[in-house]
Structure formats: structure tokens, C-alpha cells
C-alpha positions in Angstrom: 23.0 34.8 -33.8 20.9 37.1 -31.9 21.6 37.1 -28.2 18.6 39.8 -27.2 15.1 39.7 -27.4 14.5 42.9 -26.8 16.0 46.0 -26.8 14.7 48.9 -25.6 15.7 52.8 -26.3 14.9 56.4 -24.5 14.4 57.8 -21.4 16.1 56.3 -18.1 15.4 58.3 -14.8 15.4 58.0 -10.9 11.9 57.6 -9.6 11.3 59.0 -6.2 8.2 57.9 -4.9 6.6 59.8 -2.1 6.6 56.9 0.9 3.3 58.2 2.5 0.1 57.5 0.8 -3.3 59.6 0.4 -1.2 62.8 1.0 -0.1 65.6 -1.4 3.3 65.4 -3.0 3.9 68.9 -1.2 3.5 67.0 2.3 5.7 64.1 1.4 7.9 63.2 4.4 10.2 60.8 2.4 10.9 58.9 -0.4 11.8 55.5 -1.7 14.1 55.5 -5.0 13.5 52.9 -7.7 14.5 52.8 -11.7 12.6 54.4 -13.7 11.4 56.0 -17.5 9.3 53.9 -19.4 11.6 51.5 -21.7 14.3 51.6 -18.6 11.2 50.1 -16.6 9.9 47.8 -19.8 13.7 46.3 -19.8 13.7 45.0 -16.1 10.1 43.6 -16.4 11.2 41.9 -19.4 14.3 40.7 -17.4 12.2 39.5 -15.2 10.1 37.8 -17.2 12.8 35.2 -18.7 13.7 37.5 -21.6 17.0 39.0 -22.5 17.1 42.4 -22.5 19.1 45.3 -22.7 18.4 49.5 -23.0 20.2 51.9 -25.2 19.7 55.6 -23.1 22.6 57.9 -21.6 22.9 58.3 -17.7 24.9 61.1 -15.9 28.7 60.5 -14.8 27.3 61.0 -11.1 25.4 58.9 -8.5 22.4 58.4 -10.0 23.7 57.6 -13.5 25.7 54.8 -11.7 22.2 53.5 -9.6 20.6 53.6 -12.8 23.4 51.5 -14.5 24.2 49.2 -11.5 20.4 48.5 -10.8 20.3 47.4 -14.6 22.8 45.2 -14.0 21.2 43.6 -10.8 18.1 42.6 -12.8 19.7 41.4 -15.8 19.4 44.1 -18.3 22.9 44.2 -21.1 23.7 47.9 -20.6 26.2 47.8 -23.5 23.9 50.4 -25.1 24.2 52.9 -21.7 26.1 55.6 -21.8 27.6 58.0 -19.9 26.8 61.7 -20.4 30.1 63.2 -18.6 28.4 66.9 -19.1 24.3 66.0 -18.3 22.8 64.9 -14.9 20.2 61.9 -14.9 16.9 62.3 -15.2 15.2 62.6 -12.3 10.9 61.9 -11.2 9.4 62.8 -8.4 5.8 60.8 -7.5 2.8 60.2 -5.2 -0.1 58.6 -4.6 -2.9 61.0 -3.9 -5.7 58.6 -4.7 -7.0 55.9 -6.4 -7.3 58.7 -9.3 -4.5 61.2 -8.8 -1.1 60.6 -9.4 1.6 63.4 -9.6 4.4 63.6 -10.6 6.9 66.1 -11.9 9.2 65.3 -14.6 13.3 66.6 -13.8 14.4 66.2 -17.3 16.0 69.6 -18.6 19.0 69.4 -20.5 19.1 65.5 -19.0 21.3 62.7 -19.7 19.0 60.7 -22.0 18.1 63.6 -24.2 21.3 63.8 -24.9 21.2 60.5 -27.0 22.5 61.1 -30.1 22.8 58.9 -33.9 26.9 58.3 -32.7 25.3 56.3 -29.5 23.5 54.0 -31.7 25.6 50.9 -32.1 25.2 48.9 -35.5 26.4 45.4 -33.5 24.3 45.6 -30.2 21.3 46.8 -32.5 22.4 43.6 -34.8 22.5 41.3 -31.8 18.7 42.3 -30.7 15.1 40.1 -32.2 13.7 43.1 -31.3 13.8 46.7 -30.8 11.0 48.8 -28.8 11.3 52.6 -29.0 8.9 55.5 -26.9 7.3 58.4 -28.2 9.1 60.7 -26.2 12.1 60.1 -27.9 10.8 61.9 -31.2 9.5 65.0 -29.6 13.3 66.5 -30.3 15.5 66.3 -33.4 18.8 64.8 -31.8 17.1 61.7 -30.0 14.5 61.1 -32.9 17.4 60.7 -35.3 18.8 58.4 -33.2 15.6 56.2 -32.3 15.4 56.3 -36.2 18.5 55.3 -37.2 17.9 52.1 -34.5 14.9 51.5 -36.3 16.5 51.2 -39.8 19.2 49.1 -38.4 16.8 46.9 -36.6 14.9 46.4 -39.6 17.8 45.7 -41.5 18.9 43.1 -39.5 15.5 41.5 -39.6 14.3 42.9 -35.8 10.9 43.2 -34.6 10.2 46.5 -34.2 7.5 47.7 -31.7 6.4 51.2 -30.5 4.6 52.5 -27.5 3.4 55.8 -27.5 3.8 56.6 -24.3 2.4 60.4 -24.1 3.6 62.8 -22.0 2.2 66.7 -23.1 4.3 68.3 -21.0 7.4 66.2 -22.4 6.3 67.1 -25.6 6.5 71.1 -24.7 2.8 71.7 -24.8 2.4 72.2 -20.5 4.7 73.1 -17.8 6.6 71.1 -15.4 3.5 71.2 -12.6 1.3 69.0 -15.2 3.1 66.1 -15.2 -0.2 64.0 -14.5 -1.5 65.1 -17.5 -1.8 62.3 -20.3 -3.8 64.3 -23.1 -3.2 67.9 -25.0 -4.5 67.7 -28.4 -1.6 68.8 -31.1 -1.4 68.4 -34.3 2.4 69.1 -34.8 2.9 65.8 -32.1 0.3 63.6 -34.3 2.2 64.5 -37.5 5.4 63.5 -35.7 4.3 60.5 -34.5 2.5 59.4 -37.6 5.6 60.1 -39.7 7.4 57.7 -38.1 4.4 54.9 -37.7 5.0 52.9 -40.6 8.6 51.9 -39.0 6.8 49.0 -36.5 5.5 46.5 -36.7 3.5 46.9 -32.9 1.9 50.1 -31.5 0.9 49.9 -28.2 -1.1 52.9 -26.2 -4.1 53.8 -24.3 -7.0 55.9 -25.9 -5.4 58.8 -25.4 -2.6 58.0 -26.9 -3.9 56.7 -29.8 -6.3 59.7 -30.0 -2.7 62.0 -30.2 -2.0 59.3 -32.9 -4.7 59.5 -34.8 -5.3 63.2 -34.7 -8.8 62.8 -32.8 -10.5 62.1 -29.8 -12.9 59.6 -31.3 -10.7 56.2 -30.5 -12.1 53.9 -33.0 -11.4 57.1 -35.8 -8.1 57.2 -34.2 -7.1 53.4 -34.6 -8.7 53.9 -38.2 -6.2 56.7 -39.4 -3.3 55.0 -37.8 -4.3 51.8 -39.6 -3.8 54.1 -43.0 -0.5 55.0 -42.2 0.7 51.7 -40.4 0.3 48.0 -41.3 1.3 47.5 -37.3 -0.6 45.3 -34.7 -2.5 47.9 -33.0 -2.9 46.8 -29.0 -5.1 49.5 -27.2 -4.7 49.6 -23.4 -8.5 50.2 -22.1 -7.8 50.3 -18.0 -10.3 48.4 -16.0 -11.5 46.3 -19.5 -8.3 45.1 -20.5 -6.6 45.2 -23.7 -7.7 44.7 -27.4 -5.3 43.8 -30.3 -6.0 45.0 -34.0 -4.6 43.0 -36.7 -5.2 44.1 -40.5 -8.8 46.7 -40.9 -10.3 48.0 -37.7 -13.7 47.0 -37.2 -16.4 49.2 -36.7 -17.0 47.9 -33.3 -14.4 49.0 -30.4 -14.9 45.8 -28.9 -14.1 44.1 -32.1 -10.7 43.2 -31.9 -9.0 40.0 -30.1 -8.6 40.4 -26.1 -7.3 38.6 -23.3 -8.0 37.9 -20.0 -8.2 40.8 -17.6 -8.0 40.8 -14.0 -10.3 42.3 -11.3 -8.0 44.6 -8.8 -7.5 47.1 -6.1 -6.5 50.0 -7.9 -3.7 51.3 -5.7 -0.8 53.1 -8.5 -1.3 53.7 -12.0 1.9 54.8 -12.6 4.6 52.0 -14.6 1.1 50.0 -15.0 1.6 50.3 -18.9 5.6 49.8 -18.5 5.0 46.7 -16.3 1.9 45.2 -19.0 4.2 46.3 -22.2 7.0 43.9 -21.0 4.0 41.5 -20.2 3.1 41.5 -24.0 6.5 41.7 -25.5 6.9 38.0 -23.3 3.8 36.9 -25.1 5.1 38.4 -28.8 8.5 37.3 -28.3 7.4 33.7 -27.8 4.7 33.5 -30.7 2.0 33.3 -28.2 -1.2 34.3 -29.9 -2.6 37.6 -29.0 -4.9 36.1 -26.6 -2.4 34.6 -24.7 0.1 37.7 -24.9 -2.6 39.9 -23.7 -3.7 37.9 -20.8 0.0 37.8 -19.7 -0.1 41.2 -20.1 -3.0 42.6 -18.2 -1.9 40.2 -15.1 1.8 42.6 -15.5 -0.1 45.2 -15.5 -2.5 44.1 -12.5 0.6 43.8 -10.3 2.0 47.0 -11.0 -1.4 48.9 -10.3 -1.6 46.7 -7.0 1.8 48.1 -5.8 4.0 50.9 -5.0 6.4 52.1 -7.7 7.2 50.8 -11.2 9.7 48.4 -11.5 9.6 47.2 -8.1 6.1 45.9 -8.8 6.7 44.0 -11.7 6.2 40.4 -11.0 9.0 37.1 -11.8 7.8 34.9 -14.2 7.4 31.8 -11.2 5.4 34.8 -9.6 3.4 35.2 -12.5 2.9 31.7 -14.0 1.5 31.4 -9.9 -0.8 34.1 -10.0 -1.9 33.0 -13.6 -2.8 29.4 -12.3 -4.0 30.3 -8.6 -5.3 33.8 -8.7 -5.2 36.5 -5.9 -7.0 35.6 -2.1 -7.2 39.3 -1.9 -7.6 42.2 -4.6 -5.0 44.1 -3.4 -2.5 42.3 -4.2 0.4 43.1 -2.6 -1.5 42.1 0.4 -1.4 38.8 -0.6 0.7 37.2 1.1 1.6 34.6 -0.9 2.2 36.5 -3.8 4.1 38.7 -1.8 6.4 36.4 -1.0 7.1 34.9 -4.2 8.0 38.1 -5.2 10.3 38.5 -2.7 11.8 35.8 -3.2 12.2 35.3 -7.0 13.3 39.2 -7.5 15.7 39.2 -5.3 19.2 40.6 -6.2 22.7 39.3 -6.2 23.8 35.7 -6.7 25.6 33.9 -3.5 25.6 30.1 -4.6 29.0 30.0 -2.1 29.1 31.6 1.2 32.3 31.8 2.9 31.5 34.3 6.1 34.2 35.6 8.9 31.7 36.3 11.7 32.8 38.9 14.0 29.5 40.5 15.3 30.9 39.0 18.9 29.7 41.8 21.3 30.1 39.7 24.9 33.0 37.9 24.1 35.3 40.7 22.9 34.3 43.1 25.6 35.2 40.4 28.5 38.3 39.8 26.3 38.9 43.7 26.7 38.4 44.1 30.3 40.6 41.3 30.9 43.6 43.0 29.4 43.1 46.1 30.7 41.9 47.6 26.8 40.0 49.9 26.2 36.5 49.8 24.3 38.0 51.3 21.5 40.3 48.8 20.5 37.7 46.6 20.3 36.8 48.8 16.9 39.9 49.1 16.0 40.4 44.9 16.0 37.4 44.7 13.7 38.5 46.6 11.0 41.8 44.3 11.0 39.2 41.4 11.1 38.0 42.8 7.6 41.1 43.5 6.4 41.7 39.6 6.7 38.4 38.9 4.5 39.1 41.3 2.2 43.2 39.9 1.8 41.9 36.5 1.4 38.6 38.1 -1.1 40.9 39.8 -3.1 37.7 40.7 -5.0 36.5 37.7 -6.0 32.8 36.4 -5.2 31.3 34.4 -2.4 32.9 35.6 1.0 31.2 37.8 3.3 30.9 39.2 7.0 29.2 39.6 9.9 29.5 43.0 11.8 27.9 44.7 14.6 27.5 48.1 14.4 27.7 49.0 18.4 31.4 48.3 18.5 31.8 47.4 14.7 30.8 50.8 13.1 34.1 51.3 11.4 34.7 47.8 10.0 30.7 48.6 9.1 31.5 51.5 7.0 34.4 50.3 5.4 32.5 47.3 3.8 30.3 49.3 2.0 30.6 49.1 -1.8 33.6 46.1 -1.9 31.4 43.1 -2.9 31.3 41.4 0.2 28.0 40.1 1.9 27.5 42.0 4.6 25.1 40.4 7.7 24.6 42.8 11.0 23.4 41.0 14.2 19.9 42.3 15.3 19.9 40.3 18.6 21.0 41.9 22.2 23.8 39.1 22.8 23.3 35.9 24.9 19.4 37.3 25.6 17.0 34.5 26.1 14.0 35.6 25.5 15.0 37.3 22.8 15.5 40.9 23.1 16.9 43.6 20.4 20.0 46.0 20.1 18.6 49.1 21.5 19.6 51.2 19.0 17.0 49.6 16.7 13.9 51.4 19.0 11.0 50.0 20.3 9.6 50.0 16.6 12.3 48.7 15.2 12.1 51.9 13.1 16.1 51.8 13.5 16.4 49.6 10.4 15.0 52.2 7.9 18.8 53.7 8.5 20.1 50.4 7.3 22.3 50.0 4.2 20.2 47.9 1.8 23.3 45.5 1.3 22.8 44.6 4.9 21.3 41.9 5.8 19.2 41.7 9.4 20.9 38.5 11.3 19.5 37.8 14.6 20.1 34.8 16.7 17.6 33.4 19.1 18.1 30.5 21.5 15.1 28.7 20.6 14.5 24.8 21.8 10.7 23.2 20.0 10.2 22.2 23.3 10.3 25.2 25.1 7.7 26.1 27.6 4.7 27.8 25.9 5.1 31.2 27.6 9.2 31.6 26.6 8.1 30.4 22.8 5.2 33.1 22.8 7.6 35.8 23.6 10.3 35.2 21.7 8.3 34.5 18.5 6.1 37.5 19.0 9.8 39.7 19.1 11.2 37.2 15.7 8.2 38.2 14.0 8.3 42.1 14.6 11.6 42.0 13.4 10.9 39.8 10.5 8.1 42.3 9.6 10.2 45.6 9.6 13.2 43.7 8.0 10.3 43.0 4.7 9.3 46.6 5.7 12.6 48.1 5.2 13.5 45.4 1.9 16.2 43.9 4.1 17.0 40.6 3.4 16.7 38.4 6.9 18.8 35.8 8.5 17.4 33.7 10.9 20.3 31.9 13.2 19.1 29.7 15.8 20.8 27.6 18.5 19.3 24.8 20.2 22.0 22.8 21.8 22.4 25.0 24.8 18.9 24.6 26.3 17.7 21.0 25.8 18.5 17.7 24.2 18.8 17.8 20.5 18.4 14.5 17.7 18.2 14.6 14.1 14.5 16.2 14.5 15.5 18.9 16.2 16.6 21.7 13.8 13.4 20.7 11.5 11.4 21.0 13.8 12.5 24.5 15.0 12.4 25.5 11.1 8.9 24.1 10.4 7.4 26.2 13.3 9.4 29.5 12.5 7.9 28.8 8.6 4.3 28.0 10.5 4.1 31.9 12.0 5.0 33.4 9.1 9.0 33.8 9.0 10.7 33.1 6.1 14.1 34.2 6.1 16.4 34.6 3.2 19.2 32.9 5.2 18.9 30.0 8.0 22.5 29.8 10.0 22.4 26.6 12.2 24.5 24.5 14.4 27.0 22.0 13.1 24.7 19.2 12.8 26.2 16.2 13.3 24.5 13.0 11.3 23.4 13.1 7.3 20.1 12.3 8.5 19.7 15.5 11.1 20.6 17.4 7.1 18.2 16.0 5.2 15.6 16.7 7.7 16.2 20.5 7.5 16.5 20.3 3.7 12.9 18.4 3.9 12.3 21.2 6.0 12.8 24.2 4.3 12.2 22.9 0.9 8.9 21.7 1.9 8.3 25.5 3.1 10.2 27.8 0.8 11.7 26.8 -2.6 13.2 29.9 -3.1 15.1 30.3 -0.2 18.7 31.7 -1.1 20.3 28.5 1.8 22.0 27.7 4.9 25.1 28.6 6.7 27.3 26.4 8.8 28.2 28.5 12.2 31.2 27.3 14.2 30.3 28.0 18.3 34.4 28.1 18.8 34.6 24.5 17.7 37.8 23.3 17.0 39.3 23.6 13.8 39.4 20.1 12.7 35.7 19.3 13.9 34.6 22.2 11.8 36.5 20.8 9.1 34.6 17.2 9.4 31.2 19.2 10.5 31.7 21.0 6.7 32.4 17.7 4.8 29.0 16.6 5.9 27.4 19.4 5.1 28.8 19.9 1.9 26.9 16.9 1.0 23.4 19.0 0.6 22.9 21.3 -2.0 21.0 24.2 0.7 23.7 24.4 2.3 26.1 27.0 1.1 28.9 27.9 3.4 29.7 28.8 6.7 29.9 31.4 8.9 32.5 31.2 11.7 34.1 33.4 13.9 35.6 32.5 17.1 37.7 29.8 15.9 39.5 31.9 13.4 40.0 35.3 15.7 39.6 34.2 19.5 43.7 33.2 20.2 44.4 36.7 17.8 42.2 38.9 20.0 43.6 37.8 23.1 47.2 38.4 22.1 46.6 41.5 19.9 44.8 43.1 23.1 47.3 42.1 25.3 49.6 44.0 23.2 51.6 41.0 22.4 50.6 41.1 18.9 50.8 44.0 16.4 48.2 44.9 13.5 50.0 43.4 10.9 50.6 40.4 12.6 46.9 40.2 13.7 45.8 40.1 9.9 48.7 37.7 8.9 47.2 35.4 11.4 43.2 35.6 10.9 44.1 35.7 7.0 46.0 32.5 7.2 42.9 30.8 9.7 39.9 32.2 7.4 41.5 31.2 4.1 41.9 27.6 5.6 37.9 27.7 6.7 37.7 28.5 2.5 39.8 25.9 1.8 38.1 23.4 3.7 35.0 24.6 2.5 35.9 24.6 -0.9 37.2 21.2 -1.1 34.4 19.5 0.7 31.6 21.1 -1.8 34.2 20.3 -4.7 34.3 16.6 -3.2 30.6 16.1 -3.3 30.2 18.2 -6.6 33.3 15.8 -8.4 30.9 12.4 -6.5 28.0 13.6 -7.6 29.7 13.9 -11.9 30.5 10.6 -11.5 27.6 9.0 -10.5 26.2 10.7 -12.9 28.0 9.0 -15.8 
């Protein structure tokens, strides 16, 4: 049984794209880092897409090789086939965006990790497993990798596999410019169109631009060059035309260019070129893969390829299918589409990474409370430091590596806890808010930009808590909605996911309206968190209005926590069996009622650190116990009603 659609093979790099735009690469200030290399790139947009993909390439033993490999992972790519070069650094690309016509880029790929692939990498079972296998030219430009692209392309065709090929041209990869001519797509060569049409007749798709077909037809005259591959290949040819869309060639070339079958195209801001053919390529291999006709599969792939031209980077910009099957049925309110905002969101949304369908948080981003704690016992500010990092040690214990628990940390007098966290699984939230402010008002470490967050981890996630009544006075609303929606804006900025806590009980009356009405007018200026964190609500009916709420606004929201406000244990207990009852909501997040009695005795110096942990172990892992029997409650109720 084949468990892949597609499998891709080649190059796999780090792309650094210069973060400033209009500029030359020599004046780049910065840089964001994305995947990258073109069947690394046509693997996640497949991914996205609904397919089931998975790359054969190497990657070095170093921290690139394992971003490469983990972000493979986070988009649903098998990397079975990836492996580790323990001599060979990954590849790496440097890009920018001069214009809407210049693009440069400079290729690190000598002696690289991917080049390395060799015929001993190629794996007759994953090959086996595959309905398809896509290979890229550059892969044949040097014995060692060609031999292994073509021993995957006898296996796949052994096995019954599509096989598919896109030329993907780089002169300068091929040896015929140096490393400053990255940009450059064409260099006539008749030793590369020999290669290339030696190996045509192996696939059963060939996808490239003109000038890529004019390298594989050996001239510059593109309907002669789709001619003289059509004598050596029996292939679908698909030729990528830019601005008119795509045309697909199926048995003798006709003598007109427009002749062959073509989809729908889309009219766009041209913004980046660069991963545009990636992003349409895993476009049409959607459409191929599902016997769509070549209408269809072309249409789906020039609206890929729309989206990656629209934004910055390559695999970034690829689109989710629910973004796409949107887009396909609703269109664009802007031509730059990343300025849609719609759009935009969607793609936030449905590309998101990680998985958190249980969220079992120890809050202790308590700022106020611990430092009056302090002060009454005479300790000092340190200790209050030192008490969070026993506080994770009591998430961790209880974690033990397993999914769905988490924290919240400050970073003012959490730091250590902060750093520790890094890299152990846990879902990490960090409080934006200054504490107890009403209006709200921000950490001042974060700037008056909020230009602080760009030195964020991007497993943190931006909490802030506002006390926020919907009957507020109009001025106090104003201001604290003007500061939710800066933050909420650099949070996107900075691809931080956002939660939004908000507490209402301590500055008005509250019914079952309450929260939903708060969520409906934080939707209504444009917030849309990843996370909502609300009050123990205390009625079924006051949690069917915020599911009506948020559903209503935001499908794709990742859920709700449960927060505790030092309630005791067994009203928590009760406030979660309620809650349990509605799929949004996912967890809690409590704090005080698991560490306030410890913290006062441990900074009295009547407890010791390993009594500290003992205790806030014992109190979290009952929160996850109660928790977890609630939703297991509901879940078990919900099986039998259903028989």
C-alpha cells in the first residue's frame, strides 16, 4: 500500500531572506530564516496542501541540518529519506528583494550536505511506499547525486510511481557562472541540455519556465524547445509562462504556443519571485495527484503560485488548502495579497505549527504577588528567580515529556525558569501586560514600539491580560483597545502566536453575556488571538455563549484556557467539569492555587527546594488529574450517546 503521494529528492537549504525590502542585499540589516531548496520547498507546499509527503536530501549534523529536519517535521513532511551528513554543513541561501524585477541571491552550497546524496541513501522501501516521485535538475549536474536521483527513478518506476521532473535551472549550479550570479536563470550549454535530455524519457511530467525548457531543448526558440523535448520524452509537458499562466502539452506540440490546455491565472502584485515555481509545482502535483484534469491542476496551481509571488519567502508563502479552496471561491479584495486581510489570517491560522488539543498550564508569570510575598519575609528579589525555576521543575516532573502541559513565565523575574524551557516540549506563554494596570499598559522592556518582541523565542507565545468590562466608559475602552491592538499587530509582526486573557469580574457585574460580548468586540477591531484565557465561568449557558462567540468569529482558533484567580481547589475542580463539557475549551491555566501556600513557606525559609517541588508537583498533577478526568467524562458521555 502506498502511504506517500509524493516524494520529493535534492537540494535542502536554509533560506535567509534579507528583512528590508527595495534595498541591496549588501545593505541588508537582518534576516528572517525559512526552509528552503526547491523539492525541500515543493514537500511542505504539498504538506500543506492535504498530500502526504516526504523528501529524500542529506542535511548537516549541525543547527541548521536539525532546523531543516525539525521544520520538516512541523509541516508534515516523512523525513525517513533525510539524512545526516556527519562530515558536510547544510546548504545555505542568502536572498532579497531589490524590486519587483531583481531578486538576488547567492547560493552557499560547496561541498554541502545534499550534494553529498549518494545511490547508498536511496531506500528501495520508502521509494516503494511513494505514488510518486519528483526529482530537480540540479541533482544531475554531478555524477554522485545523478546516480542517485536515477536509481530513485528506476525504483519508482518499478514500483509503478509517477514520476515527475522540474527543471529547475540554476547556471551557476550547473558550474557555468560564479557564486555572484545567482539571479541568473539562463546560460546556454549544450553539455547541460545533453544531461538533461538523457535522462528525459524517465518522467512522465516536466515542468519549467521558457528558459528552462529552452536549456532542455537546446534552443531559445520555446515552441522548438517543447518540440525536441517531445522527441525524446512521451512526458506531459507544463510550461510556466509568468504573468499568462501555465500551459500543459499532452502528445505532439502544436504549432501554436498558445495551443496547449491552460488554467485559470490570477491577476497579482508582483512582490517575490523567488519559491513562486516551488509553491505552483506542489499546486499542480495536488491537481495530478488527484486526477484533476489539467485545467483544474493548472488553475490550482497558478493561485500557489500567485500567493508565493504576493509574499515574503518561499515556503512561508505557500497557502493551506482551506486558504486556498477560500481564495479559489472568493478571490483577493486587494492584489497584494498578503495585504489581504482575510487571506492573511487564514493563513495564519491554518499553517500554524504544533498540535495542543490538551492544555494543562502552571501559570507562574505572578509579578505583584510574589514580590509582596518577598518583601514580606524579608527575601530578597532574587529568590523570587530562583522559586520559578523550582516552579518548572514541578511541570517538567509531572511532564515527564509527554504532550499537553505548558507554562507561563515572565521574563522580568522569570528569566532563568525562561531559559530553561527552551527546547523541552512544553508550551511556553510570557505575560506582555504591566501587572494589575488598568488601562492597560506594557512591560517596559518591550519599548514604546513594542520592537522588544523581535528578541522573542518563536515558541513563545505573547499573553497579555487586560481588565476589560463591555460596559466600560468609552474613553477607558479606547485606550486599552488601541494598546491590545499594537500589541496584537507586532505579535503577527514578529510570527508570535497571541493570547488574549481577559478579566471582567473585577470591575462590573457579569451574566452569561458577559464574556461573549467582550470576545465579539475584541474580534470586531481586528484581534484574533490564537488563545483566549477566561474566567471560570460559572453556568453551561455563559460557555456556549463564548463558543457561539468565537466560532462565529474564528473557526480556526487553536481554544480556550480555564484560569484559576486563587480559587479554591475544589471550585476549580467543579469550574473544570463544566468546562470540559465544550470542545474550545482545552485546559487550564492556574497558578496561585497550586504555588501561593509553597511560596510563602519556601521564602520564609521554612521550606527547602526539594520540598517546594514535592509540593507544587503533587498540587499541579492533581489540576491534570482533574482536568483529565472531566474531558475523559464528557468524551466517554459524548461515545455513548453516540451509540
Amino acid at each position: 500500500m502506498h502511504q506517500l503521494d509524493c516524494l520529493t529528492i535534492g537540494r535542502s537549504s536554509v533560506d535567509l531572506y534579507g528583512a528590508q525590502v527595495g534595498g541591496r542585499l549588501e545593505d541588508m540589516l537582518s534576516f528572517e530564516k525559512y526552509l528552503g531548496g526547491s523539492p525541500t520547498n515543493m514537500a511542505t507546499g504539498a504538506a500543506r496542501l492535504g498530500l502526504k509527503s516526504g523528501l529524500i536530501t542529506r542535511v548537516g549534523d549541525e543547527h541548521m541540518g536539525r532546523f531543516i529536519r525539525e521544520e520538516l517535521v512541523r509541516e508534515g513532511v516523512d523525513v525517513s529519506g533525510v539524512v545526516t551528513d556527519p562530515e558536510r554543513l547544510s546548504a545555505l541561501v542568502i536572498l532579497g528583494i531589490r524590486d519587483e524585477e531583481q531578486f538576488p541571491l547567492i547560493f552557499y552550497r560547496e561541498n554541502c550536505a545534499d550534494m553529498a546524496l549518494c545511490e547508498a541513501d536511496i531506500d528501495e522501501a520508502l521509494i516503494a511506499r511513494a505514488r510518486s516521485l519528483v526529482a530537480t535538475g540540479t541533482h544531475l549536474s554531478n555524477p554522485q547525486t545523478e546516480a542517485a536521483v536515477l536509481k530513485a527513478l528506476t525504483l519508482a518506476r518499478k514500483h509503478g510511481a509517477r514520476t515527475a521532473l522540474d527543471i529547475d535551472y540554476r547556471p551557476n549550479l550547473w558550474g557555468l557562472s560564479g557564486h555572484g550570479d545567482g539571479e541568473n536563470r539562463f546560460i546556454a550549454s549544450e553539455k547541460v541540455t545533453a544531461k538533461l535530455q538523457s535522462t528525459l524519457s524517465l518522467f512522465d511530467l516536466i515542468v519549467g519556465t521558457e528558459e528552462e525548457f529552452h536549456i532542455a531543448g537546446g534552443t531559445t526558440d520555446t515552441l522548438q524547445a517543447l518540440k525536441n523535448v517531445r522527441t525524446v520524452s512521451a512526458a506531459t509537458l507544463v510550461l510556466k509562462r509568468g504573468a499568462d499562466g501555465a500551459s500543459a502539452f499532452e502528445g505532439d506540440i502544436p504549432d501554436d504556443i498558445d495551443g496547449g490546455v491552460a488554467g485559470k491565472s490570477f491577476r497579482i502584485e508582483v512582490f517575490n519571485v523567488l519559491g513562486a515555481g516551488d509553491g505552483f509545482m506542489a499546486g499542480l502535483l495536488k491537481g495530478w495527484l488527484t486526477d484533476r484534469n489539467w485545467r483544474e491542476s493548472l488553475t490550482i496551481a497558478n493561485a500557489c503560485g500567485a500567493f508565493a509571488v504576493s509574499r515574503h519567502g518561499c515556503t512561508p508563502a505557500y497557502p493551506s488548502l482551506t486558504e486556498l479552496e477560500y481564495f479559489l471561491e472568493h478571490g483577493a479584495e486587494t492584489l497584494a495579497l498578503r495585504k489581504d486581510k482575510a487571506l492573511e489570517q487564514l493563513h495564519w491560522s491554518t499553517n500554524r505549527h504544533g498540535n495542543w488539543p490538551q492544555m494543562r498550564v502552571f501559570a507562574f508569570d505572578h509579578r505583584i504577588q510574589l514580590e509582596e510575598m518577598a518583601a514580606q519575609y524579608g527575601a530578597p528579589a532574587d529568590r523570587i528567580s530562583a522559586f520559578k525555576e523550582l516552579c518548572l521543575k514541578a511541570v517538567l516532573s509531572v511532564a515527564d515529556g509527554k504532550p499537553g502541559h505548558g507554562i507561563l513565565c515572565d521574563n522580568r523575574l522569570g528569566r532563568s525558569a525562561l531559559y530553561k524551557a527552551a527546547g523541552t516540549g512544553l508550551w511556553i506563554g510570557r505575560p506582555t501586560e504591566w501587572p494589575g494596570s488598568r488601562p492597560l499598559s506594557l512591560e517596559p522592556e518591550l519599548g514604546e514600539d513594542i520592537g522588544g518582541l523581535s528578541e522573542w523565542p518563536a515558541e513563545h507565545v505573547v499573553k497579555v491580560l487586560c481588565f476589560y468590562h463591555p460596559d466600560d466608559n468609552a474613553p477607558l475602552k479606547a485606550e486599552q483597545e488601541a494598546t491590545l491592538k499594537r500589541l496584537f499587530a507586532a505579535a503577527r509582526r514578529n510570527r508570535l502566536e497571541f493570547l488574549m486573557e481577559v478579566v471582567s469580574s473585577k470591575h462590573g457585574e457579569t451574566d452569561d453575556m458577559t464574556a461573549a460580548r467582550v470576545i465579539d468586540r475584541l474580534y470586531g477591531i481586528g484581534i484574533y488571538p490564537d488563545w483566549w484565557k477566561l474566567e471560570p465561568l460559572t453556568s453551561e449557558a455563559a460557555w456556549a455563549n463564548v463558543s457561539t462567540a468565537i466560532e462565529r468569529n474564528d473557526r480556526h482558533t487553536r481554544g480556550i484556557v480555564v484560569l484559576g484567580l486563587d480559587a479554591p481547589e475544589q471550585e476549580l475542580a467543579a469550574s473544570f467539569a463544566t468546562a470540559a463539557r465544550f470542545p474550545l475549551v482545552k485546559g487550564f491555566a492556574v497558578g496561585r492555587s497550586i504555588f501561593a501556600e509553597t511560596a510563602r513557606a519556601w521564602l520564609s525559609g521554612a521550606l527547602g527546594d526539594d520540598q517546594a517541588v514535592a509540593e507544587m508537583t503533587e498540587k499541579y498533577s492533581r489540576f491534570c488529574r482533574y482536568w483529565d478526568e472531566a474531558r475523559n467524562r464528557t468524551e466517554q458521555h459524548e461515545t455513548q450517546e453516540a451509540f
